[in-house]
PQR file with spaces between the fields and no chain letter, atoms N, CA, C, O and H, PARSE charges and radii, in Angstrom:
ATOM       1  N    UNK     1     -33.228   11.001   36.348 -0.4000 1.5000
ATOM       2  CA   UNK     1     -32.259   11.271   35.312 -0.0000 2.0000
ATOM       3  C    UNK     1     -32.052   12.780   35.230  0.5500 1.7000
ATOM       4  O    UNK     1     -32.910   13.656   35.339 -0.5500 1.4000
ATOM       5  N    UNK     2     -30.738   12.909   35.013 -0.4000 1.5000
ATOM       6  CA   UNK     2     -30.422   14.206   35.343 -0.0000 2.0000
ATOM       7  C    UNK     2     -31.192   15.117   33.991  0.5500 1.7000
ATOM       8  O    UNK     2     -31.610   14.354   33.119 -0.5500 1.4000
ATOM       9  H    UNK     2     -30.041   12.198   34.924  0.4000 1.0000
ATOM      10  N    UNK     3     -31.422   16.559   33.716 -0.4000 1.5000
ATOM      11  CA   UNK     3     -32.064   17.315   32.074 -0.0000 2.0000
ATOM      12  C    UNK     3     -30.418   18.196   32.208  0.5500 1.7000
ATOM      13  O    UNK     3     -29.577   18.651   32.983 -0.5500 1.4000
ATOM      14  H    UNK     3     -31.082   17.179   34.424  0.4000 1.0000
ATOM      15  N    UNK     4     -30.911   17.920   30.363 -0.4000 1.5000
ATOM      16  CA   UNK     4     -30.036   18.514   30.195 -0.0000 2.0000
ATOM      17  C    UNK     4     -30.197   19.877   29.300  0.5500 1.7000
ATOM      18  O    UNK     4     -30.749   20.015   28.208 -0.5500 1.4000
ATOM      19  H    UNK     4     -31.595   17.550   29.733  0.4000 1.0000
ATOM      20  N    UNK     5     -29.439   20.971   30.244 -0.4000 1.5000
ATOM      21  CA   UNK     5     -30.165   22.471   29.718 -0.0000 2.0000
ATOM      22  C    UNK     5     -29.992   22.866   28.590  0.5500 1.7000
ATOM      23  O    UNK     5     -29.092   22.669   27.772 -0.5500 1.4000
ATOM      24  H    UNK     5     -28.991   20.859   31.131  0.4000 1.0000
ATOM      25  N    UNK     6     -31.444   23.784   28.563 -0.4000 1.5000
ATOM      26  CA   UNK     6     -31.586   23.924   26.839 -0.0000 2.0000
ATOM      27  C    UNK     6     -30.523   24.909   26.414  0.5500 1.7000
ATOM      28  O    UNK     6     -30.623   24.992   25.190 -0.5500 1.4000
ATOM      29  H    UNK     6     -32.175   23.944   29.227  0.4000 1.0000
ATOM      30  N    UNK     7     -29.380   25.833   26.917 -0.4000 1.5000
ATOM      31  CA   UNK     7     -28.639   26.557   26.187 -0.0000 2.0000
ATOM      32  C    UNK     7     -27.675   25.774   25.998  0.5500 1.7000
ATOM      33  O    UNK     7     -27.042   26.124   25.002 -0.5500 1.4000
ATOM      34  H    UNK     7     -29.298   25.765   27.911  0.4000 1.0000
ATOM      35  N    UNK     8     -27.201   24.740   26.561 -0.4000 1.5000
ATOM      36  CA   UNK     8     -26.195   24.004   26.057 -0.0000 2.0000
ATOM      37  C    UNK     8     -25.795   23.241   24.289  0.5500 1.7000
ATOM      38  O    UNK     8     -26.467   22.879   23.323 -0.5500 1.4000
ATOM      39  H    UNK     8     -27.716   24.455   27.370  0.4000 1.0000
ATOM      40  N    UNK     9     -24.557   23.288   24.587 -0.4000 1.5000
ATOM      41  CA   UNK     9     -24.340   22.544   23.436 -0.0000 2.0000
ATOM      42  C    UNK     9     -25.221   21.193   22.675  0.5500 1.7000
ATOM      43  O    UNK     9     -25.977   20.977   21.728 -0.5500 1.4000
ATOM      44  H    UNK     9     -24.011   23.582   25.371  0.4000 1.0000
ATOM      45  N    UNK    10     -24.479   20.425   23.907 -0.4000 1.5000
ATOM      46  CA   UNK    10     -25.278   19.017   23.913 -0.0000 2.0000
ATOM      47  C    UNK    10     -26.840   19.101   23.669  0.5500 1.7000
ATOM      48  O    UNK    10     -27.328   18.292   22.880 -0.5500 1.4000
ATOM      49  H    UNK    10     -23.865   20.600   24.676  0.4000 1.0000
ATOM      50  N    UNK    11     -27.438   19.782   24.128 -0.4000 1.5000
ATOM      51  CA   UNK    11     -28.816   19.892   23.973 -0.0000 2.0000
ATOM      52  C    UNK    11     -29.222   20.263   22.480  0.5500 1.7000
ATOM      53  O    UNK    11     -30.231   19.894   21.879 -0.5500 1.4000
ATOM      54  H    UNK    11     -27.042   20.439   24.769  0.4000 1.0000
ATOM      55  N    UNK    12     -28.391   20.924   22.113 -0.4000 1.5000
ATOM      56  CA   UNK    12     -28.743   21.862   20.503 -0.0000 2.0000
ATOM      57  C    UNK    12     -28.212   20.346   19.719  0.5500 1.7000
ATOM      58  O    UNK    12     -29.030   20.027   18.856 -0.5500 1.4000
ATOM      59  H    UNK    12     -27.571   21.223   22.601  0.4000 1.0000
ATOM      60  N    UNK    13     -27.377   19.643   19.798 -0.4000 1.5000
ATOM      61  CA   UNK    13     -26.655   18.551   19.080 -0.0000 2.0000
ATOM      62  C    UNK    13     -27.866   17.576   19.234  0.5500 1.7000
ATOM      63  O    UNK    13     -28.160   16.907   18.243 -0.5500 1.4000
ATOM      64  H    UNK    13     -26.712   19.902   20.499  0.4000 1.0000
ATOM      65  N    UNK    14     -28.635   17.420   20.438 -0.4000 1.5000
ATOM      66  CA   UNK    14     -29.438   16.110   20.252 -0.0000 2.0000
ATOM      67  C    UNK    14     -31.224   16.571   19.846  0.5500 1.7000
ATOM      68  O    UNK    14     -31.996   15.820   19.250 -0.5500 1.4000
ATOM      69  H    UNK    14     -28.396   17.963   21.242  0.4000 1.0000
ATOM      70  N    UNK    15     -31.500   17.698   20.250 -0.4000 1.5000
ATOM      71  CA   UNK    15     -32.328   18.277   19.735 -0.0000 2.0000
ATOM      72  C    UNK    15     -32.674   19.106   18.322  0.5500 1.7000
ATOM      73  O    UNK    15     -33.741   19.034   17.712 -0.5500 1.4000
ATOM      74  H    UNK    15     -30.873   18.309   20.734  0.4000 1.0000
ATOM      75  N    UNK    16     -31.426   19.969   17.926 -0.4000 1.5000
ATOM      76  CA   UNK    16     -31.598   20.576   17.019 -0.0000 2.0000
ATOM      77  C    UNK    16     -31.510   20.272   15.468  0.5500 1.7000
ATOM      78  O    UNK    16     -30.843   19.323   15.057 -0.5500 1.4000
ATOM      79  H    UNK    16     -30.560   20.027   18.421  0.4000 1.0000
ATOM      80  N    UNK    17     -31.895   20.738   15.001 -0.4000 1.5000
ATOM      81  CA   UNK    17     -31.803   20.281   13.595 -0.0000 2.0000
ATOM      82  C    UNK    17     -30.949   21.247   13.142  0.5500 1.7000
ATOM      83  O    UNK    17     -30.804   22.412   13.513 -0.5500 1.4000
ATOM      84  H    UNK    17     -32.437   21.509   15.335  0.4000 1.0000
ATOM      85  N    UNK    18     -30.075   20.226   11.780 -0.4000 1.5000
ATOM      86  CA   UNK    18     -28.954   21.308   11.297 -0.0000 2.0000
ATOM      87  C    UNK    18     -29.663   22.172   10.430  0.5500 1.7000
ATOM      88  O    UNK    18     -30.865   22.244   10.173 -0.5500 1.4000
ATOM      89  H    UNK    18     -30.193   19.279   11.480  0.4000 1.0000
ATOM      90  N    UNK    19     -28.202   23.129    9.833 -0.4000 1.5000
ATOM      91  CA   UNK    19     -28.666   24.529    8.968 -0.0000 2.0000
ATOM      92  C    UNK    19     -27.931   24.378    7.892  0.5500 1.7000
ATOM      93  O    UNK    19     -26.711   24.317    8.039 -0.5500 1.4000
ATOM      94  H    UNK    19     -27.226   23.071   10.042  0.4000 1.0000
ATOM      95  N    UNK    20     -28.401   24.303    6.820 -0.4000 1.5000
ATOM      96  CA   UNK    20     -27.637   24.511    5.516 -0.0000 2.0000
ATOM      97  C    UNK    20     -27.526   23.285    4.949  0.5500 1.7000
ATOM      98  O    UNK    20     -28.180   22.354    5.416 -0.5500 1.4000
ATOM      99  H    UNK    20     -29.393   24.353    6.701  0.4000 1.0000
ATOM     100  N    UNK    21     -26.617   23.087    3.773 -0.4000 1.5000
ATOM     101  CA   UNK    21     -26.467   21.636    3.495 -0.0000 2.0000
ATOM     102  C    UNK    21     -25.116   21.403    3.440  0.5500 1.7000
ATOM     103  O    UNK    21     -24.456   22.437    3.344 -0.5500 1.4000
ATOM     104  H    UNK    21     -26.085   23.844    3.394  0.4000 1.0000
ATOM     105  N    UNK    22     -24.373   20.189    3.474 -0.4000 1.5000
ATOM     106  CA   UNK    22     -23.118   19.748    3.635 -0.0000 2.0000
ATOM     107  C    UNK    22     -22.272   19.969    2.024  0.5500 1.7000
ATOM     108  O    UNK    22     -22.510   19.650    0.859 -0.5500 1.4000
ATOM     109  H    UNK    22     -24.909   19.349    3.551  0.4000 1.0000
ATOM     110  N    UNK    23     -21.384   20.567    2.624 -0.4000 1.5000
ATOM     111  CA   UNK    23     -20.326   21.212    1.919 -0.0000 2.0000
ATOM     112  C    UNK    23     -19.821   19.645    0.797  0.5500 1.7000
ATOM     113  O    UNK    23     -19.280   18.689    1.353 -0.5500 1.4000
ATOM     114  H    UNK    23     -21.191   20.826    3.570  0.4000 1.0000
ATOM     115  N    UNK    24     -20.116   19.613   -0.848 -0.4000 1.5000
ATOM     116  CA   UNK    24     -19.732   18.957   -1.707 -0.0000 2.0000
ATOM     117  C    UNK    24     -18.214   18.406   -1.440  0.5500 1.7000
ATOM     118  O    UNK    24     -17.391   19.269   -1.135 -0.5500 1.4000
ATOM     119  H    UNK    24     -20.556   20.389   -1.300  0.4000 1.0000
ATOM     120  N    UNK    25     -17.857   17.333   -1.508 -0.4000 1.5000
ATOM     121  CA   UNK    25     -16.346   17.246   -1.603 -0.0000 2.0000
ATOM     122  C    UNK    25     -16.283   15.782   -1.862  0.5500 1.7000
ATOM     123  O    UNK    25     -16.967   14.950   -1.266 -0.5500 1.4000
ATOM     124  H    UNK    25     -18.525   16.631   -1.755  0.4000 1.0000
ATOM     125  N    UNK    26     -15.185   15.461   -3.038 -0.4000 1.5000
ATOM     126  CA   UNK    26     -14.668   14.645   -4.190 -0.0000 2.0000
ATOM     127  C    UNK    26     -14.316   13.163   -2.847  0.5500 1.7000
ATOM     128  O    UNK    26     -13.695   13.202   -1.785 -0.5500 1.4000
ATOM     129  H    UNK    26     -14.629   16.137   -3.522  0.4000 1.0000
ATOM     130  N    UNK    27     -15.006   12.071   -3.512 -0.4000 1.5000
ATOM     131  CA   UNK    27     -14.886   10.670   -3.002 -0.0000 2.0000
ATOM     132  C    UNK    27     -13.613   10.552   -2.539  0.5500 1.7000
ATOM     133  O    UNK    27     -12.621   11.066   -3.055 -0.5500 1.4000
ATOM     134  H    UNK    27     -15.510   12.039   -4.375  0.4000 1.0000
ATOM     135  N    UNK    28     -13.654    9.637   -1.223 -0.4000 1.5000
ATOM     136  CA   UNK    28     -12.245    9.333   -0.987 -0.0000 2.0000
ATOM     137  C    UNK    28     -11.587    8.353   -1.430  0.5500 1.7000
ATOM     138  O    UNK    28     -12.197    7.285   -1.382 -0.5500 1.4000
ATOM     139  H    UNK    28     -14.460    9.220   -0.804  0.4000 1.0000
ATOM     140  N    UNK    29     -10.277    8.314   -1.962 -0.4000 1.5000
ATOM     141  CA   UNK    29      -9.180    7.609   -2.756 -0.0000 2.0000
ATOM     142  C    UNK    29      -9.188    6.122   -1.871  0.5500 1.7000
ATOM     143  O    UNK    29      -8.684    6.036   -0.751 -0.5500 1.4000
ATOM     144  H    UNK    29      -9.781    9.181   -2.001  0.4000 1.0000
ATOM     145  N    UNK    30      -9.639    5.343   -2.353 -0.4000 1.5000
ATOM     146  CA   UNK    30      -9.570    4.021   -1.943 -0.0000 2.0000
ATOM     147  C    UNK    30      -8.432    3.855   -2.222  0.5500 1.7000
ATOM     148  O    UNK    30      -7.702    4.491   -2.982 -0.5500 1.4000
ATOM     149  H    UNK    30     -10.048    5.413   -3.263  0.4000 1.0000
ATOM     150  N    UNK    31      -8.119    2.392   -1.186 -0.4000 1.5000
ATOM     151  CA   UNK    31      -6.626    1.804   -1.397 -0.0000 2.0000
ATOM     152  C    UNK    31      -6.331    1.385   -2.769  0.5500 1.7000
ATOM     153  O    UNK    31      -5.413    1.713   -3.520 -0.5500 1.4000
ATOM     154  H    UNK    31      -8.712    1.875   -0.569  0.4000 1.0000
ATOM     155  N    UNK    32      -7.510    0.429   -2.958 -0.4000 1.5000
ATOM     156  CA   UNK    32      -7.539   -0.162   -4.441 -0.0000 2.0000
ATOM     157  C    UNK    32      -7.428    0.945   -5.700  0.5500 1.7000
ATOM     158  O    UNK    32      -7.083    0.752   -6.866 -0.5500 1.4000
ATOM     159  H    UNK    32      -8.257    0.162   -2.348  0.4000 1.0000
ATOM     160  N    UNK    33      -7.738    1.852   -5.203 -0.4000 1.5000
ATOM     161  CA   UNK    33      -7.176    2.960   -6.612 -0.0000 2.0000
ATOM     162  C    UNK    33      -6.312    3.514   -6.452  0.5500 1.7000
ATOM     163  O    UNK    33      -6.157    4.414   -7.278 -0.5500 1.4000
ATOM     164  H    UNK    33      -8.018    2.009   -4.256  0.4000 1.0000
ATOM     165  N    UNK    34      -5.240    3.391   -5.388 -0.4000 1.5000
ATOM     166  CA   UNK    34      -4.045    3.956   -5.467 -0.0000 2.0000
ATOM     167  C    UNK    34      -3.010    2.524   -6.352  0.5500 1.7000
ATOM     168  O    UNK    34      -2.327    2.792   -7.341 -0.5500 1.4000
ATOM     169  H    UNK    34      -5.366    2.660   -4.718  0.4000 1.0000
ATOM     170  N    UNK    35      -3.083    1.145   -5.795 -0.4000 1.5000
ATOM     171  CA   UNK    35      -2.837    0.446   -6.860 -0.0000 2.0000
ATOM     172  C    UNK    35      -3.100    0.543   -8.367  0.5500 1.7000
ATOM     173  O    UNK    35      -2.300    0.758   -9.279 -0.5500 1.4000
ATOM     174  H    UNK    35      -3.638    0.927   -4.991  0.4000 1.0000
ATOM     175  N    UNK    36      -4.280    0.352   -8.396 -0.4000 1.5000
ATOM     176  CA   UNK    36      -4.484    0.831  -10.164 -0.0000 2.0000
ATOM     177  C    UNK    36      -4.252    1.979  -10.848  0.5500 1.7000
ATOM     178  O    UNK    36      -4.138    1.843  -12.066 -0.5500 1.4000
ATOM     179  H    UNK    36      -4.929    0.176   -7.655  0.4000 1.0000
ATOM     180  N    UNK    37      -4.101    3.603  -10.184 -0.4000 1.5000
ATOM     181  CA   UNK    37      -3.262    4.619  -10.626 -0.0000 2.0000
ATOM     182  C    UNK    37      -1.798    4.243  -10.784  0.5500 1.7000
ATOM     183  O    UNK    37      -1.145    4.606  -11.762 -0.5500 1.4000
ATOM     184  H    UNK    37      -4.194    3.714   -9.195  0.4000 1.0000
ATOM     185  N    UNK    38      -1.240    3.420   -9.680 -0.4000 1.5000
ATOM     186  CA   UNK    38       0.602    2.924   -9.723 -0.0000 2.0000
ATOM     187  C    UNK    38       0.687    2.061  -11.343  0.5500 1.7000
ATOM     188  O    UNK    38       1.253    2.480  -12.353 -0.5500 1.4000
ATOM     189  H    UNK    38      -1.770    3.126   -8.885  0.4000 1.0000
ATOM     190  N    UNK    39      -0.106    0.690  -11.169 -0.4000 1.5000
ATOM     191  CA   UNK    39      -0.485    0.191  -12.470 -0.0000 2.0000
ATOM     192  C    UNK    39      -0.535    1.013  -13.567  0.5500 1.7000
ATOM     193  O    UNK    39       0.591    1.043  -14.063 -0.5500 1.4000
ATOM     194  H    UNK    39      -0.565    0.349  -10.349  0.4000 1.0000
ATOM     195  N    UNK    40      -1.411    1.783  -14.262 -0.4000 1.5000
ATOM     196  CA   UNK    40      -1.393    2.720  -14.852 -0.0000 2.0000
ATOM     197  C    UNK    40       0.060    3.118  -15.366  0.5500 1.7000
ATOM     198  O    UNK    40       0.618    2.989  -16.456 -0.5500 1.4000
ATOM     199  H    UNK    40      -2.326    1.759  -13.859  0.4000 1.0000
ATOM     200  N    UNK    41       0.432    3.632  -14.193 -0.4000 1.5000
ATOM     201  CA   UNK    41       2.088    4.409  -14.579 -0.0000 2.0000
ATOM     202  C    UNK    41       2.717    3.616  -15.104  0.5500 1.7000
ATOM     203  O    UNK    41       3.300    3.735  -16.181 -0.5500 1.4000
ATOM     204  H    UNK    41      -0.020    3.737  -13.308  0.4000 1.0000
ATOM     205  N    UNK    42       2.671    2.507  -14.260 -0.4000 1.5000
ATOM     206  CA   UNK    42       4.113    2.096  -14.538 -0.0000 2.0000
ATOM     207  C    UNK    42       4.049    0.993  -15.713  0.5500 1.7000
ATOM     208  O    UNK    42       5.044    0.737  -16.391 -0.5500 1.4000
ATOM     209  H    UNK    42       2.197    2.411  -13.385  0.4000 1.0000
ATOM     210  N    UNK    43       2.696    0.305  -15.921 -0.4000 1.5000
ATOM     211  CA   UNK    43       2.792   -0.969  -17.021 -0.0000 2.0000
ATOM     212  C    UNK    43       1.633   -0.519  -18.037  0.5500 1.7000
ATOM     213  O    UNK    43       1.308   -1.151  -19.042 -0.5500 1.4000
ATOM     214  H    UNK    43       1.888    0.514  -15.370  0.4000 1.0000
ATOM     215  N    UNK    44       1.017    0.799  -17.554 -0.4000 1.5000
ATOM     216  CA   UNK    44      -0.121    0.966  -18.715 -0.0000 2.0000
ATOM     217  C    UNK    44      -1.140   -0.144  -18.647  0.5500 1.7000
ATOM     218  O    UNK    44      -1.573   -0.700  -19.656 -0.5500 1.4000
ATOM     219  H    UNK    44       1.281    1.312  -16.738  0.4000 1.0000
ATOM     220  N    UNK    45      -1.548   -0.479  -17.268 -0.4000 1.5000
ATOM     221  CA   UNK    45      -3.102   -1.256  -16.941 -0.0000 2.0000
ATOM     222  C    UNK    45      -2.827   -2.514  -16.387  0.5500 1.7000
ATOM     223  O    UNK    45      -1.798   -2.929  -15.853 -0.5500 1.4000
ATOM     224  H    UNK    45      -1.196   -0.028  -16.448  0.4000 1.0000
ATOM     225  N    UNK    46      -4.032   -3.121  -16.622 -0.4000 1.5000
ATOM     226  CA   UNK    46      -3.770   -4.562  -16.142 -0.0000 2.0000
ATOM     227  C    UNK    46      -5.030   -4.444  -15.104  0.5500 1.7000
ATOM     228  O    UNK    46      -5.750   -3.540  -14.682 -0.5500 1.4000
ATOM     229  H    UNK    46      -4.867   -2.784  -17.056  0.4000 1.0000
ATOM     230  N    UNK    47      -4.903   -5.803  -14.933 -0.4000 1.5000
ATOM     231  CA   UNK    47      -5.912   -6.486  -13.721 -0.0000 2.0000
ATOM     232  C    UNK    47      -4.807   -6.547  -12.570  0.5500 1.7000
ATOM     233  O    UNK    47      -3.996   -7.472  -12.617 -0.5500 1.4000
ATOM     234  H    UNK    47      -4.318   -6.538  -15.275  0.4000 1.0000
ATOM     235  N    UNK    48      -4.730   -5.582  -11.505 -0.4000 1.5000
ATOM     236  CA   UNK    48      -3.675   -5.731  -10.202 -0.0000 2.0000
ATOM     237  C    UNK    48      -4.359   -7.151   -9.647  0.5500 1.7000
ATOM     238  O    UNK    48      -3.365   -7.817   -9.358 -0.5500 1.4000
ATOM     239  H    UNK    48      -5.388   -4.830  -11.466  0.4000 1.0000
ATOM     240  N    UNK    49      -5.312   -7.809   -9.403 -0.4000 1.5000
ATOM     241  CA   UNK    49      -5.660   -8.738   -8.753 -0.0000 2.0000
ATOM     242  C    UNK    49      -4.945  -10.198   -9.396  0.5500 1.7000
ATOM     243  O    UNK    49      -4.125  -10.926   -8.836 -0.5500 1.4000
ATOM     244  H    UNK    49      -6.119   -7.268   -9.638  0.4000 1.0000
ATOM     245  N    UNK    50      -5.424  -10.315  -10.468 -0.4000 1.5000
ATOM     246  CA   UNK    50      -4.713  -11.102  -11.321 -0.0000 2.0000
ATOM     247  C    UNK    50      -2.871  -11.216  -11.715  0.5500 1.7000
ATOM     248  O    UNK    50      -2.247  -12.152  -12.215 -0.5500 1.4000
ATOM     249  H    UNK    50      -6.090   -9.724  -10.923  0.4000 1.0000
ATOM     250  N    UNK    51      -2.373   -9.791  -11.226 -0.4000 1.5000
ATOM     251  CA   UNK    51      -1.285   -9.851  -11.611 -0.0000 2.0000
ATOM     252  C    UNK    51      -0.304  -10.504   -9.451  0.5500 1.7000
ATOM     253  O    UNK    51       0.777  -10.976   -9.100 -0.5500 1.4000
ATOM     254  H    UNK    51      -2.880   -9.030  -10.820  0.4000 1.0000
ATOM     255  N    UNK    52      -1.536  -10.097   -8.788 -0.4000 1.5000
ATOM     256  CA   UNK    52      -1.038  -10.328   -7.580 -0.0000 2.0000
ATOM     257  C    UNK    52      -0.743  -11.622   -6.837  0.5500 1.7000
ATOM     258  O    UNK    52      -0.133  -11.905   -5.806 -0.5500 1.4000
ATOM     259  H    UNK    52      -2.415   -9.714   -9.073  0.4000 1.0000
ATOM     260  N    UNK    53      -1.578  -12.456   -7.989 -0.4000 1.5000
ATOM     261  CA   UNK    53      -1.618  -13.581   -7.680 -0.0000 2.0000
ATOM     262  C    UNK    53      -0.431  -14.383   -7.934  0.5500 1.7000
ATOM     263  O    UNK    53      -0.315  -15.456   -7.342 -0.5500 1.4000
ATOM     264  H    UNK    53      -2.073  -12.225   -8.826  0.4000 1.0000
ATOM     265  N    UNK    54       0.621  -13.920   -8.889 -0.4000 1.5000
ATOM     266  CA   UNK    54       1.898  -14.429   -8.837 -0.0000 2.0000
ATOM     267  C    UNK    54       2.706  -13.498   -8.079  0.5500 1.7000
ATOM     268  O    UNK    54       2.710  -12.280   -8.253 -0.5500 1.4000
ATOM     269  H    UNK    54       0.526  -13.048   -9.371  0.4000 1.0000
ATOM     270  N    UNK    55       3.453  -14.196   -7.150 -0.4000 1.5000
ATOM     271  CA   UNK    55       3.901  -13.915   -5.936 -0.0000 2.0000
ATOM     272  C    UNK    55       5.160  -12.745   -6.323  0.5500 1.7000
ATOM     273  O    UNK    55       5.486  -11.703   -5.755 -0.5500 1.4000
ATOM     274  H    UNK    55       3.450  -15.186   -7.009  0.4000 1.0000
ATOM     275  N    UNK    56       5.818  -13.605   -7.853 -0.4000 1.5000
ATOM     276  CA   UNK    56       7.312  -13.170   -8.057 -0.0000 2.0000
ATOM     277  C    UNK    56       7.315  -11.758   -9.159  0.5500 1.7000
ATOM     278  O    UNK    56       8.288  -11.008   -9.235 -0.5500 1.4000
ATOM     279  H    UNK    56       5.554  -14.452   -8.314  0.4000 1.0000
ATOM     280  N    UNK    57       6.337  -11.614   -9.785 -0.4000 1.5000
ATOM     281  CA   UNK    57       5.694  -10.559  -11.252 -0.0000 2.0000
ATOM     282  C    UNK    57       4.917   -9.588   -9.706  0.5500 1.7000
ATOM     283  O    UNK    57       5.404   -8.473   -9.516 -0.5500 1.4000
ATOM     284  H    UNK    57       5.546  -12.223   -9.724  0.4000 1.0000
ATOM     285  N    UNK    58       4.040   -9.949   -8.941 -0.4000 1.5000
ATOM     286  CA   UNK    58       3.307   -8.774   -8.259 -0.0000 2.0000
ATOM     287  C    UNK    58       4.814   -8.096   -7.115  0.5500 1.7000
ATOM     288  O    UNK    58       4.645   -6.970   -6.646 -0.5500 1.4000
ATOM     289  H    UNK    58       3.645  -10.855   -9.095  0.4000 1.0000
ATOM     290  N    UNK    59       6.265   -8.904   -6.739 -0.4000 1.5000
ATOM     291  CA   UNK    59       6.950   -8.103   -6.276 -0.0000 2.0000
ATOM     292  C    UNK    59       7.884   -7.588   -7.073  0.5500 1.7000
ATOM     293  O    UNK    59       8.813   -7.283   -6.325 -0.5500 1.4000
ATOM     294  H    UNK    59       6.402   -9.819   -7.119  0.4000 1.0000
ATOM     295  N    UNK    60       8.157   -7.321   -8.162 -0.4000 1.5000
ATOM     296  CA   UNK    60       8.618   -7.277   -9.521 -0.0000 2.0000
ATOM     297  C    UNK    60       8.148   -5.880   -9.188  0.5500 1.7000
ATOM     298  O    UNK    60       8.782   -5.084   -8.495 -0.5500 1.4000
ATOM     299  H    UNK    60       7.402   -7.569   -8.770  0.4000 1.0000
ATOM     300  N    UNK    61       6.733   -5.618   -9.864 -0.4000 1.5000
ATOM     301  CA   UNK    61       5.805   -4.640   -9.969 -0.0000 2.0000
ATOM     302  C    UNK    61       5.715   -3.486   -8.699  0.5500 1.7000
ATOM     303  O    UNK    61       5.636   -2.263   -8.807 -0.5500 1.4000
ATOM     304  H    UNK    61       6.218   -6.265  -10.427  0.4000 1.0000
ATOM     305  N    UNK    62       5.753   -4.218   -7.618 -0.4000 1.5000
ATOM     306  CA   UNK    62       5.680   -3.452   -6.517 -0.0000 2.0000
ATOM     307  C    UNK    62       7.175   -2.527   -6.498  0.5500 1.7000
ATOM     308  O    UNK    62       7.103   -1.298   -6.494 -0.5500 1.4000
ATOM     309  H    UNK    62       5.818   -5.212   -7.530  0.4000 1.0000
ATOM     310  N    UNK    63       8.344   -3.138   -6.488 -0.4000 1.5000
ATOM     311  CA   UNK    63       9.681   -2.558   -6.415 -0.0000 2.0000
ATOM     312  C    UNK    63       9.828   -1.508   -7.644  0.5500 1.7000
ATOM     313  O    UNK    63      10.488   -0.472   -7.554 -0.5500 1.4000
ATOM     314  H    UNK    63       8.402   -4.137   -6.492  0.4000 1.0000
ATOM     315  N    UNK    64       8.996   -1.991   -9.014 -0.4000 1.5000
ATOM     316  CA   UNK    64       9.043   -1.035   -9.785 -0.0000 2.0000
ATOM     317  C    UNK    64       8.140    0.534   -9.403  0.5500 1.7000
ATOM     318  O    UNK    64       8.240    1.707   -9.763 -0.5500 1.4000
ATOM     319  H    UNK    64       8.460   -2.833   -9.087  0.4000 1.0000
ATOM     320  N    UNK    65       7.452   -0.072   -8.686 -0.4000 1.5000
ATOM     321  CA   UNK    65       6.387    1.665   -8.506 -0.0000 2.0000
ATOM     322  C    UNK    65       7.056    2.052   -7.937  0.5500 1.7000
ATOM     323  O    UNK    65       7.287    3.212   -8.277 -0.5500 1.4000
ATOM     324  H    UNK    65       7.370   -1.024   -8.393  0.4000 1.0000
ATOM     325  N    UNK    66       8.048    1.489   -6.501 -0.4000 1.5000
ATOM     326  CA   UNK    66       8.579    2.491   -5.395 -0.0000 2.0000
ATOM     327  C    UNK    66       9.672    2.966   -6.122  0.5500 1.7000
ATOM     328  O    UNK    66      10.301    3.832   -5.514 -0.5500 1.4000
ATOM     329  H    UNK    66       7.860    0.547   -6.224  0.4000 1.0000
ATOM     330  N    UNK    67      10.053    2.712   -7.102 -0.4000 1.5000
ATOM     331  CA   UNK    67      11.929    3.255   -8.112 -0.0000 2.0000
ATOM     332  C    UNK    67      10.783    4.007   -8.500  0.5500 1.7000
ATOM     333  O    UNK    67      11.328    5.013   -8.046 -0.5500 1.4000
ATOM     334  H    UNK    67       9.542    2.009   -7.596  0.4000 1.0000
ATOM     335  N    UNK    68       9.908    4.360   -8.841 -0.4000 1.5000
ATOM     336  CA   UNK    68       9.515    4.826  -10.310 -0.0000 2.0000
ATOM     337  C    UNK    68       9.624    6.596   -9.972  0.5500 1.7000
ATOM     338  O    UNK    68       9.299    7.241   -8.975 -0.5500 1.4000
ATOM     339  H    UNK    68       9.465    3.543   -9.211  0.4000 1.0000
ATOM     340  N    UNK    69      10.060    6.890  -10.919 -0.4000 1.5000
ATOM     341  CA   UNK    69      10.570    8.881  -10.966 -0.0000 2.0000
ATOM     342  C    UNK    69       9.992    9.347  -12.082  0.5500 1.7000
ATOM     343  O    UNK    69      10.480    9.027  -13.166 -0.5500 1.4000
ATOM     344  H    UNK    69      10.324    6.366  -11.729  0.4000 1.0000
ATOM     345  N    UNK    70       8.935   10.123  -12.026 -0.4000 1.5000
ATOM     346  CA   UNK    70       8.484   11.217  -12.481 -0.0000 2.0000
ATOM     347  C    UNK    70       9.372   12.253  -13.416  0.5500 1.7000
ATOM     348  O    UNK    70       9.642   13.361  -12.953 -0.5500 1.4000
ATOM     349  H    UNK    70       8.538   10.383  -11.146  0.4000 1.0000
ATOM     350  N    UNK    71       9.800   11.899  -14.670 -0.4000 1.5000
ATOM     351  CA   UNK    71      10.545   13.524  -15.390 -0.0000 2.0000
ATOM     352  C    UNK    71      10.720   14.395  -15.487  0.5500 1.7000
ATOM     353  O    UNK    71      11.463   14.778  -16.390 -0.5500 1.4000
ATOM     354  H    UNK    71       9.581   10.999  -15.046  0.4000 1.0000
């Protein structure tokens, strides 16, 4: 098996241990909370799951977020 030399990259990546600690940064925006922020706006809450379950009120809702304009 071929070695792989110690100034290399690869070598520092599988050998080395990191430095410092990982830079803090804010959870990523799930899908499901971009629905319930739209909710929010536009009807002031609700259960999106429950409201999705009627076929004709969840595309109602949907056509209303994509119209919906900001003042």
């Amino acid at each position: 098996m071929a070695r792989i030399e110690e100034g290399r990259g690869v070598h520092r990546v599988l050998v080395g241990k990191p430095e410092g600690k990982r830079p803090l940064v804010r959870p990523r925006r799930r899908w499901e909370d971009n629905i319930n922020m739209g909710l929010w706006e536009v009807e002031g809450g609700g259960d999106w799951m429950d409201l999705a379950q009627d076929r004709d009120r969840w595309r109602a809702l949907v056509n209303m977020v994509m119209n919906f304009r900001v003042p």
